[in-house]
N, C-alpha and C positions, 0 to 999 in steps of 0.2 A: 347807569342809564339815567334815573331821575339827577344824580348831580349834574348832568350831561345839560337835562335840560331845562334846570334848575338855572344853571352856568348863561344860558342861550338867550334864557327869559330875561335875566338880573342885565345882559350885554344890551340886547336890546332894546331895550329900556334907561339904560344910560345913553346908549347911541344918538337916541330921538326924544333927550331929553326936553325937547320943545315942541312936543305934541301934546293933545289937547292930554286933559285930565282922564277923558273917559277908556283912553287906551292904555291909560297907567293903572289905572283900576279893575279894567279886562286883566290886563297881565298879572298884576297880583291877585286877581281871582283864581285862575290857571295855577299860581306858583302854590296857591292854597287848597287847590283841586288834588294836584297834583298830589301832596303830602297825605292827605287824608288818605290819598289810594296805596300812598305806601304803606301807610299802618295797617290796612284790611290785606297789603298780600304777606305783611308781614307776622300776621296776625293766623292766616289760612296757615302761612310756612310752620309757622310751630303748632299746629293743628296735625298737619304732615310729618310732622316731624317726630310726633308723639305715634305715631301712629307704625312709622318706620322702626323707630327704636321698639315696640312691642313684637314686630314681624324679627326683628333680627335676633331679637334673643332667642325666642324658637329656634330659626333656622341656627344661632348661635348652638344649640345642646343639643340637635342633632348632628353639627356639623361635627361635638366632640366624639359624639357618638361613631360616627364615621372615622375618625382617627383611632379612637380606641381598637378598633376592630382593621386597621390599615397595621395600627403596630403589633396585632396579634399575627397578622399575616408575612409582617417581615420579622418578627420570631420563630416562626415557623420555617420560614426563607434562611434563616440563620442555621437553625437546625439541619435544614435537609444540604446543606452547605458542608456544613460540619462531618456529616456521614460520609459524605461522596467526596473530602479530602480523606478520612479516616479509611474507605474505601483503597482509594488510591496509594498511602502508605501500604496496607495491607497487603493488596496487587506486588508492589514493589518486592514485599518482604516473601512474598508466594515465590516470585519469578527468581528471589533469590535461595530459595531451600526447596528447590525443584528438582537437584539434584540430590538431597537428601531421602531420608528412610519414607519410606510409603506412609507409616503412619504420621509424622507431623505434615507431609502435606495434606494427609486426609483432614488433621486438625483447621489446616487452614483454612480448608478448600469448605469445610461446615463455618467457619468463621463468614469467611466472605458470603457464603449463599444466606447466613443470616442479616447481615448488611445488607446488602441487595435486596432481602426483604423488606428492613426497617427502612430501606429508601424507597421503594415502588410504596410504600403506606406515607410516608411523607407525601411524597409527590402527588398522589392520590391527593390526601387532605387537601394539600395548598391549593390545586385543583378546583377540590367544593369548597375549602373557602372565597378562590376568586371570584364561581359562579355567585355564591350568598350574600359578596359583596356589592356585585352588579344588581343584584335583585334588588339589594338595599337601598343601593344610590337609586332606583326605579320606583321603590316603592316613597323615600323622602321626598320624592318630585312632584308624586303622584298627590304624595298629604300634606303637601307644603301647598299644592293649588286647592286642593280641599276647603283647607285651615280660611287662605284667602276667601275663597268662594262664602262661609260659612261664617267667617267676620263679618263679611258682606249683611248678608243674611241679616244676622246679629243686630247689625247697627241700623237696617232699616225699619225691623220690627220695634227696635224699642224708640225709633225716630217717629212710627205709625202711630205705637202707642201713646205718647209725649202727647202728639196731634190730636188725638183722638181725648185723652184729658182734658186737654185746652178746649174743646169743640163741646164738651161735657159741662166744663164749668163755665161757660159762655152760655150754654143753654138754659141751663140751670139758675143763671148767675141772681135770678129775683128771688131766689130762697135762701141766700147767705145767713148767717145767723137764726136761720128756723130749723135748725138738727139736721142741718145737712153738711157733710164732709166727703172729698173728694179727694182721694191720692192716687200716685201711681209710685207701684213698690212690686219688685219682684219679678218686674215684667208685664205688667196687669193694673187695670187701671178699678180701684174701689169706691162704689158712690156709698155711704151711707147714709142713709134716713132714720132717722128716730121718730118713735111713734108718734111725738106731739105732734110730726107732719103727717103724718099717714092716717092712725087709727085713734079712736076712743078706748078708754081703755076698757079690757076683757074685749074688744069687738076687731071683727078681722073684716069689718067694712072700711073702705077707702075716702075718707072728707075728699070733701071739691077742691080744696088747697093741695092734696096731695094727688090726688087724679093728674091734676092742671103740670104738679113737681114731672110723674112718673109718665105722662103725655110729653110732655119737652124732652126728657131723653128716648122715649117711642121714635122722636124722629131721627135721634141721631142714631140708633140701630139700625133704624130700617135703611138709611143711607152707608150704614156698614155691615152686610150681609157676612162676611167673613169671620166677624167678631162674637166669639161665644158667650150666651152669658147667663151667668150663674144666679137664682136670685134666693136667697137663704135669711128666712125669718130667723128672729131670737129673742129670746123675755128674757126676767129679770128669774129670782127664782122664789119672788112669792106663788105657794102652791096656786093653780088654778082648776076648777073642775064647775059641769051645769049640765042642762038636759043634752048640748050637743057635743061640747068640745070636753073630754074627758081628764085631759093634762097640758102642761105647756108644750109638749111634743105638737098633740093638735092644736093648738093654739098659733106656733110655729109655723107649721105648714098650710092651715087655713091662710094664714098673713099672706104666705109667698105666693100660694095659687092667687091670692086677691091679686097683687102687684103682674102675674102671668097673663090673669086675664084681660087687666087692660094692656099690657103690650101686644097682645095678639089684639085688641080692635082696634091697635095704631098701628095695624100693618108691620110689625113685628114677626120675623118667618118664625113659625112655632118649634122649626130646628135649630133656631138659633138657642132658645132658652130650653132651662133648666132649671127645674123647684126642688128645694132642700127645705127639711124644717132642721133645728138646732136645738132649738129649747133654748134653756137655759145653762147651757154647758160648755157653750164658748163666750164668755164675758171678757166686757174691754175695760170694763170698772169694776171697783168693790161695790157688791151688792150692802155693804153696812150704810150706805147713804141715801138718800132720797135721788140725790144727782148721779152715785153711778148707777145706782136702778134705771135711772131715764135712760142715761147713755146704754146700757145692757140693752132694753126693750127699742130694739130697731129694727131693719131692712136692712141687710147688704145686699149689692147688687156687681157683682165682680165679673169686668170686663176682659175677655184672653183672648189674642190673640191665635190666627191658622199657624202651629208648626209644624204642619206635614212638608214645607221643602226642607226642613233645619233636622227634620225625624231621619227624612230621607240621604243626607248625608250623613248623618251620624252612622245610618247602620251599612253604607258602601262600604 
């Protein structure tokens, strides 16, 4: 189709080669429009295309699965084949020593009601297995739309979260280089603060630089009601102790209730959050340095998204 009308543009344009310039330059605008939009469907295609090839291999290992259990069924079908010819010999050699002694017809006549058995048990089986098969193909149908539905899911949550990053470190963006770091890992989006923005040290009071830090993402929670969030103090592990705060446990959890209390006066739903202290026992540096002590002594604040519709499939 674009050569089509790639073809039409290029024609027409030689046709009325003595039109003004400005209709030469519409046209090759068009012929350049044009292009661009085939590299954005060309671009979606193998978007799609990535996406097909992940659903088909699934449905690909089920589908083996499916056959494996079709060729169990016509082994079965072989079998009960086999009896109800051996059957039929049997019949023949009965009908022909019918005039013989009582006893080897008796022989026979136990042969054949044994056969007869092992074929009513055959044919039984092949029976439930046809049923089991039916169920089967019902129930791959059933978890093939699942799968889809649950990719769905999948891909919007972690497309919310991305967003919800990006809206974070927009917010944020005038404390870059003052101990603030921002990822999204796991599914969950992580603000870290280091003390130098937050606290003084031993003090689980909040400076106005970090009120001002932990007020700009205040707004982006309050505008995301669905988003939980975790906020979890952590020192370094010089011992600490005074008349109130006993160890870095307390020291910890003082920090986080600090950071709790100002989200709830920025209209922060106080079911969104959650206070952890850590102490000093989840470190992201070696405490042998003056620099990974800083890095250690911070605020995480760890953003997660609602899985109750992603919960709610899993356990259908």
């Amino acid at each position: 189709m674009f050569k089509k009308i790639t073809l039409s543009i290029l024609t027409a344009a030689l046709a009325v080669s003595c039109v003004s310039k400005k209709v030469f330059v519409d046209l090759e605008d068009k012929y350049n429009q044009l292009k661009d939009e085939k590299k954005e469907l060309l671009v979606q295609n193998d978007e799609l295309q990535l996406n097909k090839n992940k659903n088909d291999d699934y449905i690909k290992k089920l589908e083996a699965k499916q056959t494996d259990l079709l060729q169990k069924n016509k082994a079965s079908q072989r079998e009960a084949d086999a009896l109800r010819n051996s059957y039929i010999e049997l019949k023949k050699t009965y009908d022909m020593l019918a005039s013989k002694s009582s006893t080897a017809l008796e022989q026979n006549a136990v042969e054949n009601r044994k056969l007869l058995s092992q074929l009513d048990e055959k044919e039984t089986k092949l029976m439930e297995e046809g049923a089991r098969l039916r169920k089967l193909e019902g129930e791959l149908s059933a978890r093939s739309s699942r799968i889809d539905e649950l990719e769905k899911l999948i891909a919007e949550k972690e497309a919310a979260m991305q967003d919800l990053k990006n809206t974070v470190a927009n917010a944020l963006k005038g404390f870059e280089g003052k101990g603030l770091t921002i990822v999204n890992k796991n599914g969950k989006v992580y603000v870290s603060m280091e003390n130098k923005l937050l606290f003084n040290s031993g003090s689980w009071a909040v400076g106005e630089n970090g009120k001002q830090a932990v007020r700009k993402l205040a707004k982006v929670l309050s505008d995301n009601p669905d988003i939980s969030v975790l906020i979890e103090g952590h020192t370094d592990n010089d011992p600490f102790n005074g008349p109130v705060i006993k160890d870095n446990w307390d020291l910890s959890v003082k920090r986080a209730t600090a950071i709790v209390r100002i989200l709830e006066d920025a209209n922060v739903s106080e079911k969104q959050i959650t206070a952890a202290g850590r102490g000093e026992y989840v470190p992201v540096a070696s405490n042998n340095s003056k620099e990974g002590k800083a890095k250690n002594r911070r605020i995480e604040i760890i953003l997660s998204p609602n899985l109750d519709e992603i919960a709610k499939l899993l356990t259908e």
